[in-house]
KEBA-596935 format. One record per residue: residue number from 1; residue in three letters; chain; x, y, z of N, C-alpha, C, CB in turn. Coordinates in steps of 0.05 Angstrom, whole numbers, plus 5000, padded with zeros to 4 digits. Atoms other than C-alpha are relative to their C-alpha. Glycine has a CB too. Example, Ala and Ser with C-alpha at 12.3 -4.5 7.8 and 13.67 -1.06 7.14 Angstrom:
BEGIN
REC  nr rest kette n.xx n.yy n.zz ca.xx ca.yy ca.zz c.xx c.yy c.zz cb.xx cb.yy cb.zz
REC   1  ALA     A 5018 4976 5000  5246  4910  5156 5018 5024 5000  4980  5001  5025
REC   2  SER     A 4984 4976 4999  5273  4979  5143 4985 5022 5014  5009  5009  4971
//
This chain:
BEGIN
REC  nr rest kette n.xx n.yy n.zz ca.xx ca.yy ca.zz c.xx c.yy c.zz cb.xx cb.yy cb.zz
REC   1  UNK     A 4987 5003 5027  7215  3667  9085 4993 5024 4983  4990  4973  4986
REC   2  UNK     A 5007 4978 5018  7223  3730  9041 5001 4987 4977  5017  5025  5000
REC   3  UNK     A 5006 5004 5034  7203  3739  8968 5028 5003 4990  4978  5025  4984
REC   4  UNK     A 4971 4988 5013  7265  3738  8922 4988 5021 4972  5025  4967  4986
REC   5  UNK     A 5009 4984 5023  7224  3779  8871 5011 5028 5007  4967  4999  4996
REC   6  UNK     A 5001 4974 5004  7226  3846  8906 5050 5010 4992  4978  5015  5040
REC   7  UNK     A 4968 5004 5006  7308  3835  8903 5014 4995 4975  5010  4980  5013
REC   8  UNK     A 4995 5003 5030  7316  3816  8831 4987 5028 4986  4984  4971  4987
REC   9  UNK     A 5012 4966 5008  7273  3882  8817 5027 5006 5004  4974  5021  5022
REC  10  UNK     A 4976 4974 4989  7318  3927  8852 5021 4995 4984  5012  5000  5035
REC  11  UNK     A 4973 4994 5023  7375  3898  8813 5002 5008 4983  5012  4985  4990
REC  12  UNK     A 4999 4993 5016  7339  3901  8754 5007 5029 4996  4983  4991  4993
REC  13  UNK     A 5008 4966 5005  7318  3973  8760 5030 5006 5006  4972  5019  5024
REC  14  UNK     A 4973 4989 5008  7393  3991  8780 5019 4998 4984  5012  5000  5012
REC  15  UNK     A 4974 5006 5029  7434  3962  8730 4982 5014 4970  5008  4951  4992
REC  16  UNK     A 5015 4982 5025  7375  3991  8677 5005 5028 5000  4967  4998  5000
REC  17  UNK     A 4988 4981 4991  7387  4053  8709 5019 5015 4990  5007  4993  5015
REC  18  UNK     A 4965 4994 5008  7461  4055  8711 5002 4998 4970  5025  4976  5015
REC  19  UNK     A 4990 5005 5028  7468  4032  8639 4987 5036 4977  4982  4961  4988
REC  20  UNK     A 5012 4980 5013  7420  4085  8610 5009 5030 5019  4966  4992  4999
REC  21  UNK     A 4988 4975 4986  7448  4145  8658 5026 5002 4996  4997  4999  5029
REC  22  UNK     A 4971 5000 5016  7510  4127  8638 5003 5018 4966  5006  4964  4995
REC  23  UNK     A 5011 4993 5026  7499  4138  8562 4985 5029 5006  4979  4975  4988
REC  24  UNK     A 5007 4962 4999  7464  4205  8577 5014 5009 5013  4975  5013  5010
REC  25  UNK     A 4983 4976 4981  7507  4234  8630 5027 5007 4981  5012  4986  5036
REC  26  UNK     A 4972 4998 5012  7573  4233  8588 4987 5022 4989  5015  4975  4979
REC  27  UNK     A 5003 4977 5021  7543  4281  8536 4997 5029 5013  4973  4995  4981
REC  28  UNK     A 4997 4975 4995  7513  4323  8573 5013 5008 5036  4970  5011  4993
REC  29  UNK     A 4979 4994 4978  7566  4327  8635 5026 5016 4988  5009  4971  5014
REC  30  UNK     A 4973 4986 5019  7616  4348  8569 4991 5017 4994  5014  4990  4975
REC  31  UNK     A 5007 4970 5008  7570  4402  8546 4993 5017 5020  4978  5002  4983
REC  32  UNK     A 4994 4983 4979  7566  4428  8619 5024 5010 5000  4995  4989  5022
REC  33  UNK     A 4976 4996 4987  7629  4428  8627 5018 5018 4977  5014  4969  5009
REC  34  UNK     A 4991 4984 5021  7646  4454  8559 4991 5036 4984  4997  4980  4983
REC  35  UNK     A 5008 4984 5003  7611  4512  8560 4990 5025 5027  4985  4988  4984
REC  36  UNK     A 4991 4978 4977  7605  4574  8609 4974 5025 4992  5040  5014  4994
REC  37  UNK     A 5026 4986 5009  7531  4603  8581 4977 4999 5034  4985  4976  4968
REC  38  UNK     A 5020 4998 4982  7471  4625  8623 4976 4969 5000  4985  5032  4991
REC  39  UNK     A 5015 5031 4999  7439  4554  8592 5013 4980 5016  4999  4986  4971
REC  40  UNK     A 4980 5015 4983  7492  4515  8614 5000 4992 5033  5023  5015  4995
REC  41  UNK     A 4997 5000 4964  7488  4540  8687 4969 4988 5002  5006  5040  5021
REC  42  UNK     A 5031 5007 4983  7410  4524  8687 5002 4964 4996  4964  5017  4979
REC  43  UNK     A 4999 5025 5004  7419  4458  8656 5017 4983 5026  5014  4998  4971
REC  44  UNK     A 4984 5016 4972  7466  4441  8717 4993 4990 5019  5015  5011  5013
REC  45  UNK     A 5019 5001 4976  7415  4472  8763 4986 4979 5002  4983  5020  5002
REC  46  UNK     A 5023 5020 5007  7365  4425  8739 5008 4973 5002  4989  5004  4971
REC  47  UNK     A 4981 5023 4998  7417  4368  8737 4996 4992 5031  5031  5008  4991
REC  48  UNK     A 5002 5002 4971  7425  4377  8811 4979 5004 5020  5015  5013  5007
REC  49  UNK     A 5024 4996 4983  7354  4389  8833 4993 4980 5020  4978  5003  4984
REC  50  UNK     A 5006 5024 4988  7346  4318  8854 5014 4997 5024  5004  4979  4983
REC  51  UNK     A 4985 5001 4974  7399  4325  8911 4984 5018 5019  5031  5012  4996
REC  52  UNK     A 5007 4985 4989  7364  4379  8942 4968 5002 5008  5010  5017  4988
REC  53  UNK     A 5027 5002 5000  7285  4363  8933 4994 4969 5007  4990  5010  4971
REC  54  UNK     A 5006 5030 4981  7250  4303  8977 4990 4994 4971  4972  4998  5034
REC  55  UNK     A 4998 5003 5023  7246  4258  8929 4965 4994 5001  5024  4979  4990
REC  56  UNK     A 5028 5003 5004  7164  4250  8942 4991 5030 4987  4984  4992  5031
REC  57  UNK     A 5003 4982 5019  7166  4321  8907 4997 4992 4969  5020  5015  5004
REC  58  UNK     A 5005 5009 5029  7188  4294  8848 4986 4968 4994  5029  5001  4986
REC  59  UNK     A 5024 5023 5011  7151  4229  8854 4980 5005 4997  4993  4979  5013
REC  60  UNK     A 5018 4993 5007  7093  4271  8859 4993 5014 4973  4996  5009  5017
REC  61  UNK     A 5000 4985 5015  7103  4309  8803 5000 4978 4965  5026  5020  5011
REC  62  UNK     A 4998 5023 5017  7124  4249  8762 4962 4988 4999  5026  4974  5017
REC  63  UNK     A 5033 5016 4997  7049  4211  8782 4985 5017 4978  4982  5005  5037
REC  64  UNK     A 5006 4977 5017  7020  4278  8757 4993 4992 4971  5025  5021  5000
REC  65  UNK     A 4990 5003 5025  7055  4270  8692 4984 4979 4993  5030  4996  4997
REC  66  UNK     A 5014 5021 5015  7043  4204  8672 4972 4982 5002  5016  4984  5001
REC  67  UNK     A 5031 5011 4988  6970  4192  8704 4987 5005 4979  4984  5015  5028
REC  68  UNK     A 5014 4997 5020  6922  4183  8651 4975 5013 4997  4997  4980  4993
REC  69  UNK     A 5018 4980 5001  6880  4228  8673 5011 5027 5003  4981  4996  5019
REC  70  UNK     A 4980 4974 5011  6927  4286  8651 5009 5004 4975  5024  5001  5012
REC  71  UNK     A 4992 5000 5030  6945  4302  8587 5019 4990 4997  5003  5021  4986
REC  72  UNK     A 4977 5010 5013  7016  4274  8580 4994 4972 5003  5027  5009  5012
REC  73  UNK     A 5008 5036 4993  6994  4204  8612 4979 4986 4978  4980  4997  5033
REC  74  UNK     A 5027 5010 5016  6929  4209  8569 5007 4990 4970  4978  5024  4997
REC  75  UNK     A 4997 5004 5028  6967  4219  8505 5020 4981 4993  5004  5023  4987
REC  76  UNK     A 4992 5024 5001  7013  4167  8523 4984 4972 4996  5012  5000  5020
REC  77  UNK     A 5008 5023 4993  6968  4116  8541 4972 5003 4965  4986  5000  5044
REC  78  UNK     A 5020 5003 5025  6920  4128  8478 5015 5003 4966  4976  5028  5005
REC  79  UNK     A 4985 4997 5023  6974  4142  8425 5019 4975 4996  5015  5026  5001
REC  80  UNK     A 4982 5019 4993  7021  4091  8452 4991 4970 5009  5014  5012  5019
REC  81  UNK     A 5001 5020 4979  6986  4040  8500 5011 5000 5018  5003  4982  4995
REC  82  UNK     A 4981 5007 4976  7030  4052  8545 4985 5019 5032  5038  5014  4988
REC  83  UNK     A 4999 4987 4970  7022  4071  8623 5022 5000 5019  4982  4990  5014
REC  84  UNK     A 4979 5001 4985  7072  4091  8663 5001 4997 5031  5012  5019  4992
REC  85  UNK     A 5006 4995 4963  7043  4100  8738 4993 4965 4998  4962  5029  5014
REC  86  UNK     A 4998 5026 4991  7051  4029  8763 5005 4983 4983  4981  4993  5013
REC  87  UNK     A 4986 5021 5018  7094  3996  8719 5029 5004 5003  4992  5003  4968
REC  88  UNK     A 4967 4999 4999  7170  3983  8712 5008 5021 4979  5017  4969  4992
REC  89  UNK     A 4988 4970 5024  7187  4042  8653 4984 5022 5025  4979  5003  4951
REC  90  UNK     A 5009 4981 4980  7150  4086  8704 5022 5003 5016  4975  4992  5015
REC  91  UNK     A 4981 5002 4982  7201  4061  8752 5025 5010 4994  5003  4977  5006
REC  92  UNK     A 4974 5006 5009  7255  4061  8706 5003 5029 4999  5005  4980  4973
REC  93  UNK     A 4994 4976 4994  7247  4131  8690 5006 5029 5025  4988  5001  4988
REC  94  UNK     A 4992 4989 4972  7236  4159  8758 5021 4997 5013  4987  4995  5017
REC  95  UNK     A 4974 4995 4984  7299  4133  8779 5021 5009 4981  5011  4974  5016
REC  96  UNK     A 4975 4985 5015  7336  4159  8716 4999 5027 5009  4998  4999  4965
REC  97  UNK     A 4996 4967 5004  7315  4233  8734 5001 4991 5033  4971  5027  4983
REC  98  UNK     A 4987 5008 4965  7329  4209  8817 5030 5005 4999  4996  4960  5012
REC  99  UNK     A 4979 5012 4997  7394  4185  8801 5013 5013 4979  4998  4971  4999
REC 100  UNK     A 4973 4973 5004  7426  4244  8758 5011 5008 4998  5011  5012  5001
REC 101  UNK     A 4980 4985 4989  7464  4283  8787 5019 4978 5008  4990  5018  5024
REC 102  UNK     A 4983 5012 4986  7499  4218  8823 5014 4992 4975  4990  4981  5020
REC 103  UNK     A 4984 5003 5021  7520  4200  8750 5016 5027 4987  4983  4988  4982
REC 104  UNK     A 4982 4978 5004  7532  4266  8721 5023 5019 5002  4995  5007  5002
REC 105  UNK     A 4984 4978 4998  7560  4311  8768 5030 4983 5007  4988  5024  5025
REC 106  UNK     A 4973 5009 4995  7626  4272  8786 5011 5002 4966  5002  4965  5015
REC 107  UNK     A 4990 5004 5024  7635  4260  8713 4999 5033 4985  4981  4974  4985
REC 108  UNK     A 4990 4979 4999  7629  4332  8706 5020 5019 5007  4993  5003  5003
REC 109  UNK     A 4981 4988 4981  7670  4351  8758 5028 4995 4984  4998  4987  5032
REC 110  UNK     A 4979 5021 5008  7722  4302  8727 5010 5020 4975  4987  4966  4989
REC 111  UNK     A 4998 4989 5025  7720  4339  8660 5014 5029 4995  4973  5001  4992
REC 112  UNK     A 4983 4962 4993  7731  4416  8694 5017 4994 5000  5000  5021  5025
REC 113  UNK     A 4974 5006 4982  7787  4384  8728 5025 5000 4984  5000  4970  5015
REC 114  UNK     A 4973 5000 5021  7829  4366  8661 5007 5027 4984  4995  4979  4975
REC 115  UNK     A 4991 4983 5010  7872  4412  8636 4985 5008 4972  5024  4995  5001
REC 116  UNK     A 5013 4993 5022  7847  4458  8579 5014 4995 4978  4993  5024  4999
REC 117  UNK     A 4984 5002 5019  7908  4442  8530 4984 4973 4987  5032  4999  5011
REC 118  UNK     A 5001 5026 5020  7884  4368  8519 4976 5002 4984  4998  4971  5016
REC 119  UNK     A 5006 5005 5020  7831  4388  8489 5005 5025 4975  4975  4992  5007
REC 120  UNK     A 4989 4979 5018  7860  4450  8450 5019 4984 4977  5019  5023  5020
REC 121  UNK     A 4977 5022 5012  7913  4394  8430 4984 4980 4974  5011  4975  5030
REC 122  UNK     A 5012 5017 5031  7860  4351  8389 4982 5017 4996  4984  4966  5000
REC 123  UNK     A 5007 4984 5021  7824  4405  8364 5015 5010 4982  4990  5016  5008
REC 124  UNK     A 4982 4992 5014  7883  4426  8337 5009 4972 4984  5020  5016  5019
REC 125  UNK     A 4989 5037 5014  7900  4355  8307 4969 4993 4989  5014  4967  5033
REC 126  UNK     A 5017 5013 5016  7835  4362  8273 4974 4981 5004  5014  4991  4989
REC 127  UNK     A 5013 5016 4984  7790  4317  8322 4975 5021 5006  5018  4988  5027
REC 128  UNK     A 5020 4981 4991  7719  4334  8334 4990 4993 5024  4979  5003  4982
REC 129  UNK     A 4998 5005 4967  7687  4341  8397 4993 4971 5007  4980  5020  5017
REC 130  UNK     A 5003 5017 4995  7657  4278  8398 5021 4976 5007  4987  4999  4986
REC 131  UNK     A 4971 5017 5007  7729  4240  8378 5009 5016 5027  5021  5006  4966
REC 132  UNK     A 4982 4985 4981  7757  4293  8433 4990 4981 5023  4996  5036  5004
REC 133  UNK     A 5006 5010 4979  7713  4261  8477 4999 4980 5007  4987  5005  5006
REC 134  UNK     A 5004 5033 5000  7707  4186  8468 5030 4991 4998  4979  4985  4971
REC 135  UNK     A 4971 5018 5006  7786  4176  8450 5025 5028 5021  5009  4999  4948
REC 136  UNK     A 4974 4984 4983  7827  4233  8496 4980 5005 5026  5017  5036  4983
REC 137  UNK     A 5016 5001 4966  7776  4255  8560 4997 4984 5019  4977  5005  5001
REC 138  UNK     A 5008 5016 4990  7742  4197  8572 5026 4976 5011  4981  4995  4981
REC 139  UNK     A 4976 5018 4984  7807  4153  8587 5016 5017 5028  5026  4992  4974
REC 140  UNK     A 4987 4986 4977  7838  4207  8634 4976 4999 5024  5010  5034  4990
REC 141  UNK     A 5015 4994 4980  7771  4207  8675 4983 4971 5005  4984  5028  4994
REC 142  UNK     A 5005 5026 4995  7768  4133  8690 4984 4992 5024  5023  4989  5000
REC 143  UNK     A 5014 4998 4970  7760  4138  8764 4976 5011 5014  5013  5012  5012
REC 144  UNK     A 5025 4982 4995  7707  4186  8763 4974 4983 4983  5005  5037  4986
REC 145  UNK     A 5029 5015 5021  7664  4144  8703 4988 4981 5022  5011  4976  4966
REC 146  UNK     A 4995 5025 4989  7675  4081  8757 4984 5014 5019  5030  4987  5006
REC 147  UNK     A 5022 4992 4976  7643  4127  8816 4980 5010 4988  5008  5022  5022
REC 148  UNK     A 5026 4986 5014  7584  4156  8771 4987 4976 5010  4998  5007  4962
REC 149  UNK     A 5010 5018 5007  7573  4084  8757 4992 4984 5024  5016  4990  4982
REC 150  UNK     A 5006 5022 4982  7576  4050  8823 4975 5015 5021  5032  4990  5019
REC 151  UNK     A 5023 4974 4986  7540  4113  8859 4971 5000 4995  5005  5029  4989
REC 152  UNK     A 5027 5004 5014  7482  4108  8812 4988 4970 5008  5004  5003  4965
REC 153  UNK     A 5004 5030 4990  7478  4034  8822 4988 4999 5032  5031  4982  4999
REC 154  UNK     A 5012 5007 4976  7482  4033  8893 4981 5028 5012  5026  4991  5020
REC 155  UNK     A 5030 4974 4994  7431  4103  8897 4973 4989 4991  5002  5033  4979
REC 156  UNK     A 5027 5006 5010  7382  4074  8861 4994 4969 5018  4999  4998  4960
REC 157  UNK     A 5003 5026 4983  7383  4000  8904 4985 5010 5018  5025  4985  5012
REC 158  UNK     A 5013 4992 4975  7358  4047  8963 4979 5021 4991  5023  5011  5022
REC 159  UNK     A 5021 4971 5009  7308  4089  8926 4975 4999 5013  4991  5003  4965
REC 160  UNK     A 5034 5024 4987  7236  4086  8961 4985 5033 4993  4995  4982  5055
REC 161  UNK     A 5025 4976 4995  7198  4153  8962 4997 5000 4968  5009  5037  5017
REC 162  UNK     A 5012 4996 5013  7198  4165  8892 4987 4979 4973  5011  5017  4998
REC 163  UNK     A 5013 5016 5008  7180  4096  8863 4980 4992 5012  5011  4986  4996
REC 164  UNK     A 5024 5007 4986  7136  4088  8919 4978 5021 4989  5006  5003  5032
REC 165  UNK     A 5019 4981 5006  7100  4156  8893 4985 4981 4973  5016  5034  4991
REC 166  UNK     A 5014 5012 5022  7095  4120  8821 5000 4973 4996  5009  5009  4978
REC 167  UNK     A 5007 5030 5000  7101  4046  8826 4980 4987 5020  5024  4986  5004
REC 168  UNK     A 5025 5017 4981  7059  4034  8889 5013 4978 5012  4974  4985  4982
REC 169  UNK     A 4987 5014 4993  7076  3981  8915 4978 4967 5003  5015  5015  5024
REC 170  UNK     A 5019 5029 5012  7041  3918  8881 5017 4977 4995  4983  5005  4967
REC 171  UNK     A 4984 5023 5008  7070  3853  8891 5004 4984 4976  4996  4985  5013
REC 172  UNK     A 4993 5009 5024  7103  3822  8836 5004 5013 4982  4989  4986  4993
REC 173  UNK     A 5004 4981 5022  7094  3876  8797 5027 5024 5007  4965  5014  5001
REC 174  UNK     A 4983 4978 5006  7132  3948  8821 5016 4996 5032  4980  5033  4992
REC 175  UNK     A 4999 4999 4980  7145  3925  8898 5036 4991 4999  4977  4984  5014
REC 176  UNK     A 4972 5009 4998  7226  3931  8906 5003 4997 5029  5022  5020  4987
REC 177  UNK     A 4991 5008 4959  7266  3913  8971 4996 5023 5013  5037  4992  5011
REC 178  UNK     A 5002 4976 4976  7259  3983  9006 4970 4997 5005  5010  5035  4989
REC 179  UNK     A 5035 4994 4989  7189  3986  8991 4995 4977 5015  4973  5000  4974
REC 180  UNK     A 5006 5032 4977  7185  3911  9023 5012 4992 5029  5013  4973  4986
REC 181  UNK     A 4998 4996 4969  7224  3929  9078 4976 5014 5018  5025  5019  5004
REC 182  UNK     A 5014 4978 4987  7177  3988  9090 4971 4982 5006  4998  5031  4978
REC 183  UNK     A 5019 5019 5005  7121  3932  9077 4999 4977 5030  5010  4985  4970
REC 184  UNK     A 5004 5014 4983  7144  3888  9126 5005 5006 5024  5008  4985  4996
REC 185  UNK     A 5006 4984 4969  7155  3937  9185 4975 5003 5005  5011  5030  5003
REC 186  UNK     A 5035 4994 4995  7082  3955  9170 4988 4978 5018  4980  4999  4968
REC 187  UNK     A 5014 5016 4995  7060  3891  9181 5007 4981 5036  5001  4987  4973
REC 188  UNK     A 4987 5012 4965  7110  3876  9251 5009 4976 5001  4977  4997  5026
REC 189  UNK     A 4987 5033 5006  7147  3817  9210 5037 5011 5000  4986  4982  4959
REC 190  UNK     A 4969 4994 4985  7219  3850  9241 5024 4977 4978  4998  4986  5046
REC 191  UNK     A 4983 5021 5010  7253  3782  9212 4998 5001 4972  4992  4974  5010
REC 192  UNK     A 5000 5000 5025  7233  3783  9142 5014 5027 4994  4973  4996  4990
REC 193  UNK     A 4995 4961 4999  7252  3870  9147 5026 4983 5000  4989  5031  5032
REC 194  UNK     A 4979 4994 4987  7316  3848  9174 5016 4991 4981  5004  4991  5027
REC 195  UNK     A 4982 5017 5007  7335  3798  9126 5003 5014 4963  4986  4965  5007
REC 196  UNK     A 5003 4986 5030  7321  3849  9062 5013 5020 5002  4972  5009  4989
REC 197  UNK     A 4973 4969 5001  7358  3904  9098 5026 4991 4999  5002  5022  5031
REC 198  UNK     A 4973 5010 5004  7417  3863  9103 5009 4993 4973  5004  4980  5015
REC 199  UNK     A 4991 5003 5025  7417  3842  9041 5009 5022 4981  4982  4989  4991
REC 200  UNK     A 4992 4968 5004  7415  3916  9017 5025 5011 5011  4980  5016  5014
REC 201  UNK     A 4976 4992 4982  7473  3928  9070 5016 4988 4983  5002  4990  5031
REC 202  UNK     A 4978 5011 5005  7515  3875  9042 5000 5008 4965  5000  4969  5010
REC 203  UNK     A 4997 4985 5041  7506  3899  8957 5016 5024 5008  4961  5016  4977
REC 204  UNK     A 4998 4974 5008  7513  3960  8974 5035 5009 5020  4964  5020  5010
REC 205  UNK     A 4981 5003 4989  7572  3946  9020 5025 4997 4978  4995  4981  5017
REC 206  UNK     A 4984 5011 5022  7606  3907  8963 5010 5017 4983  4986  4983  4985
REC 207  UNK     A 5001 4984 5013  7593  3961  8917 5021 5030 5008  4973  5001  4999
REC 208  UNK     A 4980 4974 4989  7630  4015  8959 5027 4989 5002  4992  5015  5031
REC 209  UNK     A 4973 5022 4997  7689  3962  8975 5015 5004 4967  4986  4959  5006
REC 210  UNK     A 4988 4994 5030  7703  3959  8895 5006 5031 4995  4977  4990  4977
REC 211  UNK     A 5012 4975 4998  7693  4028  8889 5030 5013 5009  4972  5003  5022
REC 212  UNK     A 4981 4980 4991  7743  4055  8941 5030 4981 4991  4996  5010  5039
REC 213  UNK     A 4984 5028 5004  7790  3990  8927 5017 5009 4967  4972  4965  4997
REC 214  UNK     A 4988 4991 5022  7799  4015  8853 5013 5020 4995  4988  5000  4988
REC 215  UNK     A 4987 4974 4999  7810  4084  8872 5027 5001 5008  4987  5017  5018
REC 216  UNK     A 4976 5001 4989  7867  4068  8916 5018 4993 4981  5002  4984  5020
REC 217  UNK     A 4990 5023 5018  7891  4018  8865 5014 5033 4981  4969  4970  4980
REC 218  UNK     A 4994 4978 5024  7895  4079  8811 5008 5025 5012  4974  5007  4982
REC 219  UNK     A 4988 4979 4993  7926  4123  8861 5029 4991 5008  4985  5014  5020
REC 220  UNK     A 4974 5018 4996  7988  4078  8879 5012 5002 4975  4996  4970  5009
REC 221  UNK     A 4996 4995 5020  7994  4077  8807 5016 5020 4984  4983  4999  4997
REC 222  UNK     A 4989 4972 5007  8009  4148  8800 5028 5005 5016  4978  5024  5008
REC 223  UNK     A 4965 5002 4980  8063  4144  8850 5023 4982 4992  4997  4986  5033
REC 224  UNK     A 4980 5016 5012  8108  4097  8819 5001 5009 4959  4988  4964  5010
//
């Protein structure tokens, strides 16, 4: 009989995730995209580091950070109370800087992609960028918001190295389904593993199903 705890995690932490990666990626996926500076390109780099670096790099680096025996951890945990190495905001943030790029860059990409008139068109009609971007961009790049959103979701469901770096893996507390798969291979309980990876299989199944299901939907669309 598996735990249903480490499975209600994982949701939590992805839908916390997604919601808050959401809300930051728009801005700055429009000021990538709206600008053509030597900042710009680093900010991208940095955007996309997480695709390219194991993510026990940056879980290590994260631990580092918020360990209270380091200055940023210390002056958290004595200014604030707070600790972040083995707790859920620990978590939460490690998978916001994990999970990224899988929000960002589509919604970037999305943004190059539109023609330069529409937004020449409401600048010229007096609209500032913000208005340019919440009432003319953002509706043309529907499809792309919808894959940020489901991407992130289902990236962060399978995250393990770098919550495992900073959450550990303490039951009840930071232990999500990967880490409890990885938990119950350790231990040579195959059946409990099997029945957490499937469950994982089938979300994350679902999740791609909607996903390509809508795309189609909004490409039929265009044809008629």
């Amino acid at each position: 009989m598996i735990e249903l705890f480490p499975i209600w995690l994982t949701l939590k932490l992805a839908l916390s995730t997604t919601v808050i990666l959401l809300i930051l990626a728009v801005p700055i996926a429009f000021w990538i995209s709206d600008r053509k500076s030597v900042f710009s390109l680093i900010a991208e780099v940095i955007v996309s580091l997480p695709l390219v670096l194991p993510p026990t790099v940056i879980g290590f680096y994260l631990l580092i950070a918020f360990s209270p025996n380091y200055a940023f951890g210390s002056w958290l945990e004595k200014s604030f109370n707070l600790r972040l190495v083995f707790s859920f905001p620990g978590l939460l943030i490690g998978s916001i800087i994990y999970s990224l790029p899988f929000m960002v860059n589509p919604i970037k990409s999305a943004l190059s992609s539109l023609p330069p008139s529409l937004r020449e068109a409401s600048y010229s009609l007096g609209k500032t960028k913000s208005q340019t971007l919440l009432k003319v961009l953002l509706p043309n790049i529907t499809p792309s918001l919808l894959t940020g959103v489901i991407l992130t979701f289902a990236h962060t469901i399978g995250e393990f190295g770098v919550i495992m770096m900073i959450g550990g893996n303490i039951p009840g507390k930071t232990r999500t389904a990967s880490i409890a798969i990885y938990n119950e291979v350790e231990t040579f309980n195959y059946q409990n593993a099997n029945t957490y990876a499937a469950i994982l299989m089938a979300i994350s199944f679902i999740i791609l199903l909607v996903l390509y299901s809508f795309n189609r939907k909004k490409e039929q669309i265009k044809y008629y």
